[in-house]
C-alpha positions in Angstrom: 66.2 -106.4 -54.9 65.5 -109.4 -57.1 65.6 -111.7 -53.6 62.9 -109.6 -52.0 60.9 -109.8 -55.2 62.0 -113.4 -55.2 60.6 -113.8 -51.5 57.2 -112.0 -52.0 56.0 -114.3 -55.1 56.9 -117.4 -52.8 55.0 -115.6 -50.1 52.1 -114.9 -52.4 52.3 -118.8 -53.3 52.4 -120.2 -50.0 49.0 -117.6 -49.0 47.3 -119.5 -52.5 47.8 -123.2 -51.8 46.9 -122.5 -47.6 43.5 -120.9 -49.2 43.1 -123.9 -51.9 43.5 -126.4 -49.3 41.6 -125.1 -46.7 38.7 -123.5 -49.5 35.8 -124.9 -47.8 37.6 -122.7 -44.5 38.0 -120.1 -46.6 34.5 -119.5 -48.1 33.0 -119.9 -44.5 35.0 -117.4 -42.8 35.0 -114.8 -46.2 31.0 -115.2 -46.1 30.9 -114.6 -42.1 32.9 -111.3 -43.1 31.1 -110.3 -45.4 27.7 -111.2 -43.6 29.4 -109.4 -40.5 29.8 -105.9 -42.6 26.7 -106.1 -44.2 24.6 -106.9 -41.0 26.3 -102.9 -40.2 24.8 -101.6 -43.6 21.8 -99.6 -41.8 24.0 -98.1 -39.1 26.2 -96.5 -42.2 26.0 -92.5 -42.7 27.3 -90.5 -44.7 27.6 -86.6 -43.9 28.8 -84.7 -47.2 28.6 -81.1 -45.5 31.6 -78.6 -45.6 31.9 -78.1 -41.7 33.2 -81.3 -40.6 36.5 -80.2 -42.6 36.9 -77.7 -40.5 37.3 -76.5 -36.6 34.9 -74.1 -35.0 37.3 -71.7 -34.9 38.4 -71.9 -38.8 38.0 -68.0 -39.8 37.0 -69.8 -43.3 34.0 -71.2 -42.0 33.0 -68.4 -39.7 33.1 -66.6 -43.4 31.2 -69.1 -45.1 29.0 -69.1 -42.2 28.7 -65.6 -42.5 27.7 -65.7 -46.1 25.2 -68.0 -45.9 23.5 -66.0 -43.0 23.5 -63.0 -45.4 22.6 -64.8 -48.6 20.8 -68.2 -47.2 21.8 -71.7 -47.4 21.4 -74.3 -49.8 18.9 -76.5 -48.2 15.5 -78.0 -49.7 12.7 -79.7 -48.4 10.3 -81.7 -50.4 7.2 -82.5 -49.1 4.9 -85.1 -50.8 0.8 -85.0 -50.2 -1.2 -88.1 -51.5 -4.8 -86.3 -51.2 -7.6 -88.3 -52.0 -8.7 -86.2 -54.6 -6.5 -83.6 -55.6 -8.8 -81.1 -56.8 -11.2 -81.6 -53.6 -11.9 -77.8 -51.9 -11.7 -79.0 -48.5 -8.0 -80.3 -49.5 -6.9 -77.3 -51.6 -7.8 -75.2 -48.1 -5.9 -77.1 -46.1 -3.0 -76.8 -48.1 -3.4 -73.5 -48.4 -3.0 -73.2 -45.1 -0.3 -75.3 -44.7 1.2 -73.2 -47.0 0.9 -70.0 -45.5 1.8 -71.5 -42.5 4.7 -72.6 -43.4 5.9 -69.4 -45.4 4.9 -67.7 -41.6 7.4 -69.9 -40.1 10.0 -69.0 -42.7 9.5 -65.4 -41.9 10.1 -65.8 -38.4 13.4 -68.1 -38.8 15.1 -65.3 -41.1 18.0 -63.2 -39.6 17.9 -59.4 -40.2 20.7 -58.5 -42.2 23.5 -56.7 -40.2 24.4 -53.2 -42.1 
């Protein structure tokens, strides 16, 4: 046991002085890494939902599916308007209608419950 430990520090070592002499190397080729990983920062996504965890076929999602059909999901929208003049009449219309017309859509996207 004490040899392999023995082995590893002189491995650790020898990796230290091949980075201290070739440190100029070294910096170069750590900031092309790092430059190459952060050039891939946009493409980077990040779904946090509970079905990629499971199959299709998991009969605890088709539950939780189930459940959310019958008690609706989680999700939120939020919607930001920069009117001109918030208390303008012609704007307060329009979003009335936008709001009814959106509460309309709602309606139509709901499920009937199953009894």
């Amino acid at each position: 046991m004490e040899n392999l430990r023995r082995r590893i520090d002189e491995g650790f070592a020898a990796f230290a002085r091949l980075i201290y002499r070739n440190r100029i190397k070294t910096l170069v080729l750590m900031a092309l890494l790092v430059g190459g990983l952060l050039s891939q920062m946009p493409k980077l996504t990040s779904d946090n939902s509970i079905d990629v965890w499971f199959h299709e076929d998991d009969p605890d999602l088709i539950a939780y599916d189930a459940f959310q059909d019958q008690f609706g999901r989680d999700t939120n929208v939020i919607i930001a308007i920069m009117p001109p003049e918030v208390f303008d009449t012609g704007f307060l219309r329009e979003l009335v209608a936008f709001h009814e017309a959106l509460a309309k859509e709602n309606d139509l996207q709901k499920k009937p419950l199953d009894k």
